[in-house]
C-alpha positions as CSV (number, residue, x, y, z in Angstrom):
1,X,0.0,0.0,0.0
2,X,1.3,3.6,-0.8
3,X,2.4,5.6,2.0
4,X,-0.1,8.9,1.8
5,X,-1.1,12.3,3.9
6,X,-4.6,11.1,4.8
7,X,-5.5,14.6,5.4
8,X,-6.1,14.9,2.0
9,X,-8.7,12.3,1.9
10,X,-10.4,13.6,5.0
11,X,-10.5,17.1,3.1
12,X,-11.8,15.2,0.2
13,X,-14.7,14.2,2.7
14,X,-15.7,16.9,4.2
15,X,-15.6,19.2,0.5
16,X,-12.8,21.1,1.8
17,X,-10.2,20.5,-1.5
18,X,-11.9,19.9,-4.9
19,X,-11.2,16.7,-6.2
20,X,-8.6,18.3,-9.1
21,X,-6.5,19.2,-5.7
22,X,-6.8,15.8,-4.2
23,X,-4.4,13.1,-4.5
24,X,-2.8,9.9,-3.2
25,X,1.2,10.4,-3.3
26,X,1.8,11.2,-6.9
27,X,-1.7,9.5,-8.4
28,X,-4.2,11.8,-9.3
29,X,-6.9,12.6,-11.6
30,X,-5.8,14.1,-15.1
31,X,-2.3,12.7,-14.7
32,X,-0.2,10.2,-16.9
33,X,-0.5,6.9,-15.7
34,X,3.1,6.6,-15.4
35,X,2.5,8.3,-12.2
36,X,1.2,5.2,-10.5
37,X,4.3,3.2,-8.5
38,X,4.6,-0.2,-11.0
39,X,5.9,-1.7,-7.9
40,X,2.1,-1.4,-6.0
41,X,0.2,-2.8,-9.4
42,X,-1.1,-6.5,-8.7
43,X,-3.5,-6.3,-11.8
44,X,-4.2,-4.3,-15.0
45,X,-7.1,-5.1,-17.0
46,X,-7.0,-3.6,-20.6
47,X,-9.4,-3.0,-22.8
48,X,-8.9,-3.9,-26.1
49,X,-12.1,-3.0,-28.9
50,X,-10.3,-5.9,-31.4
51,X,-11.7,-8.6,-28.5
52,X,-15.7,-8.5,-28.6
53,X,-17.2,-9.6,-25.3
54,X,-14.8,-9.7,-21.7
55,X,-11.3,-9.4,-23.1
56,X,-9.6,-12.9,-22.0
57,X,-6.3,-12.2,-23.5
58,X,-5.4,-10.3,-20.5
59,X,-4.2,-13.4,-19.3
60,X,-1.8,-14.0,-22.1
61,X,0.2,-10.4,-21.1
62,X,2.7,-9.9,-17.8
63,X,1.4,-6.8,-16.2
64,X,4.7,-5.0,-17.5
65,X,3.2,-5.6,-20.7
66,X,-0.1,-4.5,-19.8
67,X,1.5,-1.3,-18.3
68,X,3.1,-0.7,-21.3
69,X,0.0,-1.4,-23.7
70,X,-2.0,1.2,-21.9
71,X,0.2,4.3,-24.7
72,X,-2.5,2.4,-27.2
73,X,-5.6,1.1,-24.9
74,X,-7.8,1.8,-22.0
75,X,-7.7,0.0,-19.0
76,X,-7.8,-0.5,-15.6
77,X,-4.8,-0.6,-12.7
78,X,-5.5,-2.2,-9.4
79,X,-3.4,-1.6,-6.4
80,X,-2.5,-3.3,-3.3
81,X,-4.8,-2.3,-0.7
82,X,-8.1,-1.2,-2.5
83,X,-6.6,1.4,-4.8
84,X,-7.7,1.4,-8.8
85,X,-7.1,4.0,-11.5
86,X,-9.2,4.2,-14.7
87,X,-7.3,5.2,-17.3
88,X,-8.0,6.8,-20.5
89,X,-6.0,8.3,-23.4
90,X,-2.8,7.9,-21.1
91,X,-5.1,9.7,-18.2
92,X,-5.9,8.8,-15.0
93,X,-9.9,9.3,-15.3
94,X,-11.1,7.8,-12.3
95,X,-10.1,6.4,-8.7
96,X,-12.0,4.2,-6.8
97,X,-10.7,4.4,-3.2
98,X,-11.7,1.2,-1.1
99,X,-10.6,-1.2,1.3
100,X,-7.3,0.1,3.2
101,X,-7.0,3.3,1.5
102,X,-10.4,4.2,2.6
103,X,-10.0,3.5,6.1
104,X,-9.2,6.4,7.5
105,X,-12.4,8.5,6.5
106,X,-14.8,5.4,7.1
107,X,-16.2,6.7,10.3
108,X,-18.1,9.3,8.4
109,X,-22.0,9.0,8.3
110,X,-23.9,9.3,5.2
111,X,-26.0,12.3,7.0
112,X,-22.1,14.1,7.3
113,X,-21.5,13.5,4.1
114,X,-24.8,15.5,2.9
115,X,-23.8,17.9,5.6
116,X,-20.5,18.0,4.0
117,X,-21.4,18.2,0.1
118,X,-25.0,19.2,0.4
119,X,-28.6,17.0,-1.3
120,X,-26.7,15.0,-3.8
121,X,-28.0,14.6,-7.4
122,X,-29.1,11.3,-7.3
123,X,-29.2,8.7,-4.8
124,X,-28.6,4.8,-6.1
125,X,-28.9,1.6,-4.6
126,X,-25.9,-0.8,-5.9
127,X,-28.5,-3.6,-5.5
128,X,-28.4,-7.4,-7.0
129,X,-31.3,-10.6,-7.0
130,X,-29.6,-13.8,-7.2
131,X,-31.9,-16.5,-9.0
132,X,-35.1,-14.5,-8.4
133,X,-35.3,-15.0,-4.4
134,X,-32.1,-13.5,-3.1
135,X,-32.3,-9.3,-3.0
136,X,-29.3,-8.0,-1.9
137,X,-28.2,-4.3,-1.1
138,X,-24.1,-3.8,-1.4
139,X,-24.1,-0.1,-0.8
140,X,-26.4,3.4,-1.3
141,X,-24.1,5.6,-3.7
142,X,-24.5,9.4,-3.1
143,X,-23.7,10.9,-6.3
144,X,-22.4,14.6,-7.1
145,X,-21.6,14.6,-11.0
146,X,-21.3,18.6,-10.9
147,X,-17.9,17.3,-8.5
148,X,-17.3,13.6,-10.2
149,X,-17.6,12.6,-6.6
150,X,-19.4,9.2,-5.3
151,X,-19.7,8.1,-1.7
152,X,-20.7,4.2,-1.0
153,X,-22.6,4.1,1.9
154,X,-22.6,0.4,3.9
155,X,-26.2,0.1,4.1
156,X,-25.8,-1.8,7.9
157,X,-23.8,0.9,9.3
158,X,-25.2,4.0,7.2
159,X,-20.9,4.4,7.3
160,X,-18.8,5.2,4.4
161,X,-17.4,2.2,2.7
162,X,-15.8,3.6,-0.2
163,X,-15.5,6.3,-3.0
164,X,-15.3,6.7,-6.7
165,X,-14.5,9.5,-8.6
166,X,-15.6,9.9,-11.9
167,X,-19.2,9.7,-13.6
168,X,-21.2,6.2,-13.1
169,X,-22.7,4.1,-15.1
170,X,-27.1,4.4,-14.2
171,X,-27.8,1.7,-16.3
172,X,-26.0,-0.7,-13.0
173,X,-27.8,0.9,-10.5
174,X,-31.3,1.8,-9.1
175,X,-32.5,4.8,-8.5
176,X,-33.5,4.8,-5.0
């Protein structure tokens, strides 16, 4: 796990940096993905538009040559300890900030959050049914597009679980 100033991440929380100032050592949104420490990668998942459908030759690549394939392709880098970067056109597009990384701001509630950030613009339910019987809820996503900020809510503990940065996809989600 990268070494980081969780102050930032608390000032991400409680909307006190904007997410352009925020980062985690030298990852941050908008930057080259060089940026991110090869030594902390333990997966890269590229996506290639020749490979129709979930892109199994991933598993035919070392992740130095999936590093290196993301100058052509998009793709994804995951990091020991809950870090992953998004990365488009050479740029870091999104983080998604779980796991360890996250644990120093997960004793925020989802009422301080809207405290924090304000009504967001839509609440989803990351929600699942499992052969037809089995509803599940994972989390409640507060989302803030005008800020490319979303806060995973642990819907037991009504605690933060995790955050992503970036736009999401509705068509995964409902709308609570």
């Amino acid at each position: 796990m990268i070494d980081f100033d969780t102050r930032q991440l608390t000032a991400l929380v409680r909307n006190e940096i904007p997410l352009e100032a925020f980062k985690i050592d030298a990852i941050q949104v908008g930057k080259h993905y060089d940026c991110i420490d090869f030594y902390q990668i333990n997966d890269i998942y590229i996506e290639d538009p020749a490979v129709e459908g979930y892109n199994f030759d991933n598993s035919n690549h070392t992740i130095h040559e999936r590093f290196a394939r993301l100058n052509e392709l998009d793709g994804h880098v995951h990091l020991a300890g809950g870090l992953s970067c998004s990365v488009t056109d050479q740029r870091i597009n999104s983080i998604r900030i779980s796991k360890r990384y996250i644990e120093p701001v997960t004793h925020f509630s989802r009422e301080q959050i809207i405290e924090f950030h304000g009504v967001p613009e839509i609440e989803l339910i990351d929600d699942y049914m499992h052969s037809g019987f089995d509803y599940s809820v994972d989390n409640y996503i507060l989302v803030y597009n005008t800020k490319n900020l979303n806060f995973y809510i642990d819907p037991e503990t009504n605690l933060l679980r995790e955050i992503y940065t970036g736009v999401l996809d509705l068509k995964y989600f409902s709308i609570s």
